[in-house]
Each structure stands twice: as C-alpha cells, then as structure tokens.
N, C-alpha and C positions, 0 to 999 in steps of 0.2 A: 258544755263539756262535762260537767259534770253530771246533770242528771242523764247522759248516756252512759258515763260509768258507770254509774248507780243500774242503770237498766242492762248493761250488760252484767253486770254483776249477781244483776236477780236473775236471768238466763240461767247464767253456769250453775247457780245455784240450783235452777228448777231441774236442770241435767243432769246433775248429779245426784237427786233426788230421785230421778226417771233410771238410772244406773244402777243403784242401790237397789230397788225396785226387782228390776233384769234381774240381777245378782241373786235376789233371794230368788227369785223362783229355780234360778240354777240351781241351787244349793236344796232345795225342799221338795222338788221333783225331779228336775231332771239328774238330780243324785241322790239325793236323800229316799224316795220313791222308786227309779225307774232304774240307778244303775244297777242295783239287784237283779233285771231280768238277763241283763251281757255277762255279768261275771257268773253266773249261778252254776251256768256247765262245767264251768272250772271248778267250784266249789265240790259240786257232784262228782267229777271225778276224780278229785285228789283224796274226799273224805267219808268216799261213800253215800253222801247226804242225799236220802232216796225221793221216790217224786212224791209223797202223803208228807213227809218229812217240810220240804218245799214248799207244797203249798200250806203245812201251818204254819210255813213264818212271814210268807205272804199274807196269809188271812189275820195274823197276828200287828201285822205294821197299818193293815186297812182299818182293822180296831182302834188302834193305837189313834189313826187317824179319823175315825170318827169321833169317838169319844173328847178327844181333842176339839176337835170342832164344834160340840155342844156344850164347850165350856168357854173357851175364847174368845166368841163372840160380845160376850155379858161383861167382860174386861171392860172400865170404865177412859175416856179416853185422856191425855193428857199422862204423868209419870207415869201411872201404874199401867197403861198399853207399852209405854218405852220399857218398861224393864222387863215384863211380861216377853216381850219380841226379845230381848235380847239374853232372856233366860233360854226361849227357844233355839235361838243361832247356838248357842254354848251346848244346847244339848243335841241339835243336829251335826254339830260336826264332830262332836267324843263320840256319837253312838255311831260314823259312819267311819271314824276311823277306828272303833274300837271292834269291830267285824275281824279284823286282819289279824288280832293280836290271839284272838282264842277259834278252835275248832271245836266247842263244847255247844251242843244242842240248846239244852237249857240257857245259855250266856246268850248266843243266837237270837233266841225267841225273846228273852226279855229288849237288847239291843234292839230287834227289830220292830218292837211294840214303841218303845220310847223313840224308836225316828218317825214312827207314825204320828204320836204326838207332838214332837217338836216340829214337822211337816204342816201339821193343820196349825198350830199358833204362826208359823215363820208366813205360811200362805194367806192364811186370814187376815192377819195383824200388818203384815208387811205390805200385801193388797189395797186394804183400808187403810194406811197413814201414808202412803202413795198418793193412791187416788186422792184423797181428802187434801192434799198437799197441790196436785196439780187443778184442784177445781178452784181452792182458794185463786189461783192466780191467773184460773182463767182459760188454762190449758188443756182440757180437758180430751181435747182431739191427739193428744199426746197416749192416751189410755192404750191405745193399739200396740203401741209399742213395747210397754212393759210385758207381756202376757208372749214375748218372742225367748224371755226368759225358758220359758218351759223348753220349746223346740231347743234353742240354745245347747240345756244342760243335755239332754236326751240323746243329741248330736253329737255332743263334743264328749261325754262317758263313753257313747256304745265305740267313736272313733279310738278313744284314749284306752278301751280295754281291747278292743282288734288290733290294735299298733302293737303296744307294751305289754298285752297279758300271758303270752307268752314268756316275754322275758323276766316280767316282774311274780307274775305265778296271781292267784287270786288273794292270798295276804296281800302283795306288793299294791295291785289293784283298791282295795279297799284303804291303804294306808294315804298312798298318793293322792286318791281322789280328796279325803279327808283334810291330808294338808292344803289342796288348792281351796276347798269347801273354806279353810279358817284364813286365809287370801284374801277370798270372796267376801267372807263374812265380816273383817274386818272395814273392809269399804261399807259395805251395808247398814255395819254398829254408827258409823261416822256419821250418814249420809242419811240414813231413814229414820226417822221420830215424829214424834207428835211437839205439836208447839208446846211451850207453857201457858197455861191461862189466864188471859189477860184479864182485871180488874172489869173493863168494859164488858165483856161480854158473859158476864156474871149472871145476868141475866136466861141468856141462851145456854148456857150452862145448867141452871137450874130449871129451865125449861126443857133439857132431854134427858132429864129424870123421872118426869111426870110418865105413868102407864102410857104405853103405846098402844094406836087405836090395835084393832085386829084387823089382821092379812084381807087385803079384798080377794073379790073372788079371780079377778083376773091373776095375783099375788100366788095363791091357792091353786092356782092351775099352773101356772110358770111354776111353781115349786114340784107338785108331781110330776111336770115333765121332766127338770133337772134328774128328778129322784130316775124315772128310766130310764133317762142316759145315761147314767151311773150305771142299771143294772147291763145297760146293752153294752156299751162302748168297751166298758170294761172284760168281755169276753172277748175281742180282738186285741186289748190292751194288752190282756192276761198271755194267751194262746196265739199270738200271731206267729212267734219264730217256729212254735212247736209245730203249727198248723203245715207250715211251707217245708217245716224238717222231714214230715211223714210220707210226703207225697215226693215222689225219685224227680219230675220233673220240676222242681222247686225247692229241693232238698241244699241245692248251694245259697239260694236267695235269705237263708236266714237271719245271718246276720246284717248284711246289707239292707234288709228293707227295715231291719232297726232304725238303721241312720237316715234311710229314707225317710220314715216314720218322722223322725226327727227333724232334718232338714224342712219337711216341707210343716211339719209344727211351726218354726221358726217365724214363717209373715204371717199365721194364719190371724191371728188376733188383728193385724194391720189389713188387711183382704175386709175380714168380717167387718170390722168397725167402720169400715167404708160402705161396705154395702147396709150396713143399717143405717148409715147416714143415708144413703140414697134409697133404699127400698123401703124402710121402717124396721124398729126392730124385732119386731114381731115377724112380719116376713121374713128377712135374714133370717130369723134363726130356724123357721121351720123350711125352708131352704136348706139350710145347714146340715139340718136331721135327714132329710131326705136324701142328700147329696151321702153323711155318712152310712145310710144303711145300706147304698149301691155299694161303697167302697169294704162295706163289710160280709157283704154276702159274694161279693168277688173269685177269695179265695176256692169254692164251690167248685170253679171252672175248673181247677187245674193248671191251668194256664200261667208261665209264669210272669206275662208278658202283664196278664191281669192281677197277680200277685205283687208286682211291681205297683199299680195303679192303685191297688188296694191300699199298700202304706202310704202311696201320697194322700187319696182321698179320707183316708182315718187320720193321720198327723192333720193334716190340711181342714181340719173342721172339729177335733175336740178340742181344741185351745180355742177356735172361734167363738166354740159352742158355751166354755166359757165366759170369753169376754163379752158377747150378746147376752147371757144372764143375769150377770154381775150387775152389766148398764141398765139393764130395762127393771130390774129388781132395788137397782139404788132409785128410777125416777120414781116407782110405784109405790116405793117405802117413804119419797120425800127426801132421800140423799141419807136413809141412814147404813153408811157403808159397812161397820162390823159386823150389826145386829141381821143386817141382810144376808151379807157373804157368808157368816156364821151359821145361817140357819139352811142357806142352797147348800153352804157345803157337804153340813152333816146328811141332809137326804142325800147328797151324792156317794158321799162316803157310805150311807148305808148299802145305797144301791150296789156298793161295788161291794158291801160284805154277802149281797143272795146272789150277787148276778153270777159267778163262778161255782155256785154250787150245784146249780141242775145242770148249768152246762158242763161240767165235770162228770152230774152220775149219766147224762146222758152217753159223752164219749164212752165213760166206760162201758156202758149197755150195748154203744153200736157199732164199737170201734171206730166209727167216723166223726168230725167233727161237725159235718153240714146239717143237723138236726140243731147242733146249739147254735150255730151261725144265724138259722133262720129264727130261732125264739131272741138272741140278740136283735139282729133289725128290725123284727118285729116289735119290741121296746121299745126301739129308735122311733119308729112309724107314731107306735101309740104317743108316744108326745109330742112330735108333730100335731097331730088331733089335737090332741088336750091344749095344745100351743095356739092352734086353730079359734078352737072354742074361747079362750084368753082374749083373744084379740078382736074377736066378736063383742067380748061383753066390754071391752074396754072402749070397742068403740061407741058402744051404746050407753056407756055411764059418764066418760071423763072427753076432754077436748082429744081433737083428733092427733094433738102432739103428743101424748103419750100411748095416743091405741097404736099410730105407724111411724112416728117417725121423731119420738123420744132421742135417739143419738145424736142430733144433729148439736153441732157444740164443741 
C-alpha cells in the first residue's frame, strides 16, 4: 500500500511538473509573444500607432528575444537556472501588463524588448527543467504534451480579445491578460525547478563543466535548418491576418484563422512527437517542413476555403517543428537540454529578426504579398534539404537510433 502511495504520489508530482510546463509556454508565447498580433488593431485605432510604428515594436520584442536566448542558455543548472526563470516569469507578466497602463511609444518599445527577453528565458529555461524533470523519471513520451502550451495560449488570447475587446478596449486587454499570465505564473514558480544537487552526483556535475566537444555536422545542419524556419515560418506568423484582410474574399476570415492557427497549434507537438517515434525524427520533421510550406503558400489562391487550411497547416506544424528540434538536438548533444534549446533558439530567433524584412520591402514594391509567401516556403524547403543532408550523414556516422528513429522513449 504504501509504495503505491508513494508511486502515485510521484505521478501527480510529474503532472504538475508537465502543467507548469503548459503554463509557461502560455505565458511566453502564446501571450507574452503572440497576443500582440489580436490586440494591435485596437491599439492602432485608438492611438494612431502607424504600421512602421508596429512593426518596430515587433522587431524590438524579436530582439529582445533573441538576444535573450544567447545568454540563457549558459545559465548554469541547479539555483541559479531556478531564479534566473523566475526572474523571467516576474518580468513577463509587469512587461504584459504594463502595455495597458501607458500609450507612450518609447514605454512601448522598451516593454516590448523586455517581453522578448523574459520570453526566451521563461522558453528556454522552463523547456529545459521540464524536459530534464520528465526524462529523470522516465517519461519522456510526455514531451508532446507540453509544447500544446504554445497553441493553448494563442487560442485562448486571440478568443479572449474577440469576446472582451470590445468591451474592455485594448488597455483592458493587455491588463487582464497580465493578471491571468501572474495566475499562470504562480503555478509555474511552484511547480517548475531544477532539483538541488545532490552530494552523489558531484561528480557528473563537475563533469558538465568540462569544454563541450563541437556541433557535429548532422548538429550543424539541424541548426541552419531551424535558423530558416525562423526566417520562413515567421512571414505567415507575422502577415497571416493582414494577408486574408487585403484580399475581399477573405477579408472576414482574419481573425478567426488566428484561433485556428491556434487551435490546431494546440496537438501539434502531440501529432509530431508521434510520428517521429514512428517515422524517425529526421523524417518527421522534414515532413513537417514540407507539409508547412503547402500551408503557407496557400494563401496565394484566394480561396478562403484554402485560407482556412492555411492556419491549420501553419499552426498544425511550427510547434511540431519545434518539438522535433528540440528532441533530435537534445539526442545529438547527449541530453544537453539548455545549451542546445539555447543555441536552436537564438538561430530561430535570428531568423525571425531577417525573415520580415524583405518580405516587407518586397510587399511594399508589389503591393502583393505572394512574392514573400514564395521566398518564405522557399526557406521552408531549403531546410527540409539541409534536414535531408542531416540525416544522411547521421546515418553514415552514428547507430541508426539516432539517424531515424532517436524519439522513440
């Protein structure tokens, strides 16, 4: 009897570890990141705030979060990752409720730079003491799940500003989210940490201090793939509501394919994670790629029926594309989850600071957006290749469990 208490005990335990998890990514994307693109129409019309305006406080939170990300990876594991995270929780939800309280530009851009930051620490840091929490114990087929966070927050912001934003106005918007965010955040400070260090493992502690070898080339190559999906993914991320606004037979679907977007974000990590246990994860994910650069050359058609299809297949595959990174990047690293998330991040996060710029001057040059749409899936494609070529040389240097079929676990 008792050692089922005990085993149930360590259950609820790991569950709430797996929820805390959820939580942040709600908090770090799917608000802290994403609710900015539902409220911003509002913003715009109540205070003027033009579209060059706009996009520097997008370009300034993608900063915020890259730069974040080439530093919080190197956060050493043990208190200083625990407090490190929970500096960031403290600063993502003052900087997302503190949007509501001033219409001042300058406030704006600094706010939006520091949720970039607190974004990549809450993402990175909360990711790795997750993960490294469920593999201690074995669970590692649990990873699917957390990563439903993202869709989650995406879903329930773009719902919660189409219900209430009217009534509450875009202050009200930004304040409410914030108070749910310090909700969220409070399960999360509870429930997501790094152990303390045991005496025994003094050892292995002093052993992941020693230089790390250097990136293999399969490593090298999954990493510049990540890097262009960052620059592709993020031109449908950026421009999807504007995209379906422009065009008259598509023009109502805008907000709605937010949530869709969202919604089908929500299993995408659970879908993926499965098919790389069954395909490998190198398959999966250039799968993945493929599958998103149909969903993003879509819009093209006109079509709203394909516009609709669009948000599923882009929700529906960058969280995958994600959590197929993440995994096949912690086997190739040997399980190290910061220093790897850390460094996929910041190439993504780079990507996502060029990928909006030509596609940007390009709209402006052609009035249309279907010239950036195809240099985005064109990204998409090129790391599929480069994904290609990965999985070649992986299968020619190391056992075949890590060239196809690392997720299995």
């Amino acid at each position: 009897m008792s050692a089922q208490k005990n085993t149930s005990l360590w259950e609820e335990s790991m569950v709430r570890v797996l929820i805390g998890g959820v939580l942040v990514l709600v908090i770090s994307m799917g608000v802290g990141r994403f609710a900015f693109t539902p409220i911003l129409p509002a913003m715009q019309a109540a205070t003027g705030l033009g579209a060059d305006a706009a996009g520097l406080l997008a370009s300034l939170n993608y900063l915020g979060y890259f730069l974040g990300a080439l530093g919080v990876g190197l956060v050493p594991q043990g208190a200083a990752r625990t407090a490190v995270f929970r500096t960031a929780l403290i600063a993502s939800v003052t900087s997302t409720a503190g949007m509501g309280f001033t219409d001042d530009l300058a406030a704006w851009a600094a706010l939006r730079f520091v949720s970039g930051l607190a974004s990549a620490g809450l993402f990175i840091l909360g990711i790795a003491m997750t993960l490294d929490a469920l593999a201690r114990a074995g669970r590692e087929s649990w990873t699917g799940w957390l990563y439903t966070g993202v869709g989650l927050g995406i879903a329930s912001s773009g719902l919660f500003v189409a219900v209430m934003g009217d009534r509450l106005g875009w202050r009200g918007d930004w304040l409410w989210l914030g108070l749910a965010c310090l909700g969220f955040g409070t399960l999360s400070w509870l429930w997501v940490s790094d152990p303390p260090r045991e005496p025994g493992h003094t050892v292995a502690a002093r052993s992941s201090t020693r230089p790390s070898a250097p990136p293999s080339a399969p490593m090298i190559l999954l990493t510049l793939a990540y890097f262009l999906e960052g620059a592709g993914y993020i031109v449908t991320g950026t421009f999807l509501v504007a995209i379906l606004k422009t065009m008259p037979e598509t023009a109502q679907l805008g907000a709605a394919a937010w949530m869709v977007t969202g919604l089908a974000a929500m299993p995408s990590g659970i879908v993926w994670a499965a098919a790389g246990r069954k395909l490998g994860l190198w398959r999966a994910l250039i799968l993945a790629h493929v599958v998103q650069a149909v969903g993003i050359l879509l819009p093209i058609t006109g079509s709203p029926a394909a516009a609709v299809l669009s948000a599923v297949l882009f929700g529906g595959t960058f969280v995958g594309i994600v959590t197929l990174s993440f995994t096949l990047g912690r086997h190739l690293s040997g399980g190290a989850s910061a220093r790897v998330i850390g460094a996929l991040t910041a190439v993504y996060g780079l990507g996502q600071i060029i990928g909006p710029v030509p596609a940007g001057l390009v709209v402006a040059r052609t009035g249309s957006f279907d010239s950036a749409l195809l240099g985005a899936a064109a990204a998409v494609l090129a790391g599929a290749l480069l994904l290609a070529a990965g999985a070649w040389m992986a299968g020619r240097s190391g056992p075949a469990a890590v060239a196809l079929g690392a997720g299995r676990g």
